[in-house]
N, C-alpha and C positions, 0 to 999 in steps of 0.2 A: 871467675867470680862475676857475681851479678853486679851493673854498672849503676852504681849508686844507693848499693845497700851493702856495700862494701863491712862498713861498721857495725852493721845490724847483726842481733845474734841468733841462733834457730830458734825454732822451736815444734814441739812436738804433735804430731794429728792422728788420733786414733785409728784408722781405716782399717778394711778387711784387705787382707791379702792378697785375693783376688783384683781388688779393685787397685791396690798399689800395683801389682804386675801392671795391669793395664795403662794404668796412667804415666808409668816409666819408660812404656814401649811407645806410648805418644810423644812422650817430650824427647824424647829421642829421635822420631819422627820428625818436627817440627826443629830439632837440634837448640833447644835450651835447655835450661837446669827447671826442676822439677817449683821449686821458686817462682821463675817469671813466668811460664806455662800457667800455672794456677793464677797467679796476678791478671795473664793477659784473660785468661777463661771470667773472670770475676769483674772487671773491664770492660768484655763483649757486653754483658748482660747488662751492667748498669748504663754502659752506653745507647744502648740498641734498646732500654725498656721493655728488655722481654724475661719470660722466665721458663727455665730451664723444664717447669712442670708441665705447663703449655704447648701443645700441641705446635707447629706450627707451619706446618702443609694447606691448609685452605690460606690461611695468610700470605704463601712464599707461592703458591700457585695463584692466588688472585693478582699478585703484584706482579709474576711474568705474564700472565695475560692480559695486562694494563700496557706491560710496555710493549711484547706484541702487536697491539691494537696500535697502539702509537708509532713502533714503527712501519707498520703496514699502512698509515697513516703521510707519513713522508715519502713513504718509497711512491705511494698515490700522485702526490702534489709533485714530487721530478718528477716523472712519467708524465703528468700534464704541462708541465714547464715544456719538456723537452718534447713532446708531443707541438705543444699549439705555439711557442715561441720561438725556440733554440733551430729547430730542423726548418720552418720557412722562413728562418730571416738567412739562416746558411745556407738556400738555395738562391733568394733571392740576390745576395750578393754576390755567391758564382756567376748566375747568370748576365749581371749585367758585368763579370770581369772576360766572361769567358767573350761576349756582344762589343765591347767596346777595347779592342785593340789598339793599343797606340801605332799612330801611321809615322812609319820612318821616314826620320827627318835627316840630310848631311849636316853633319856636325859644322859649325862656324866654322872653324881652323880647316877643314878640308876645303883642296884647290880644287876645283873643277876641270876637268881634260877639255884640250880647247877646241878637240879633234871629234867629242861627242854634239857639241854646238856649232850651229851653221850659221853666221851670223844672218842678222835680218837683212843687210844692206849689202850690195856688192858698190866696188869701186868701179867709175868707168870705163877707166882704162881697160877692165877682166871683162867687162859687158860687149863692148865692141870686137871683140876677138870671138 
């Protein structure tokens, strides 16, 4: 049952045969009852300001070729972003990481080997010998 016309009761529509087959293979398609089909089809139209006798291909192809234009439009202005911005600021940065290496320091807490330093001073004792 349809959700919110539960109460409602039929009623009767003249049509050709033909065109009921048709219209049952649709809602069947689309998987609703023959009811909210025609509702939703009655809907489109008053929503969208169009009508059904009206053509509507130069309208539906002038508005894809609008957004086309638009998005060839953007894809334009990335490619320039990423062209004049993005790729020399991402070189320039490597280059000055790849340039400026930090120079290895001994950590505070390491002892120093007392056998790699000589000291400045001899005693006299070691000198006279």
């Amino acid at each position: 049952m349809d959700k919110g016309y539960e109460k409602e009761r039929f009623e009767g529509l003249k049509i050709k045969a033909s065109v009921a087959k048709k219209f049952r293979k649709y809602c069947k398609k689309i998987s609703k009852s023959q009811s909210m089909t025609l509702l939703l089809m009655v809907e489109f139209f008053e929503y969208n300001g169009i009508s059904p006798k009206e053509p509507m291909g130069p309208h539906m192809h002038t508005l894809e070729n609008l957004v086309k234009k638009r998005i060839n439009g953007v894809i334009a202005i990335l490619k320039d972003i990423e062209k004049n911005q993005t790729k020399p600021t991402v070189a320039m940065i490597q280059s000055l990481f790849e340039e400026a290496e930090p120079k290895k320091k001994p950590l505070i807490l390491e002892k120093e080997d007392p056998l790699k330093k000589q000291p400045k001073h001899r005693e006299r004792n070691q000198m006279e010998l």
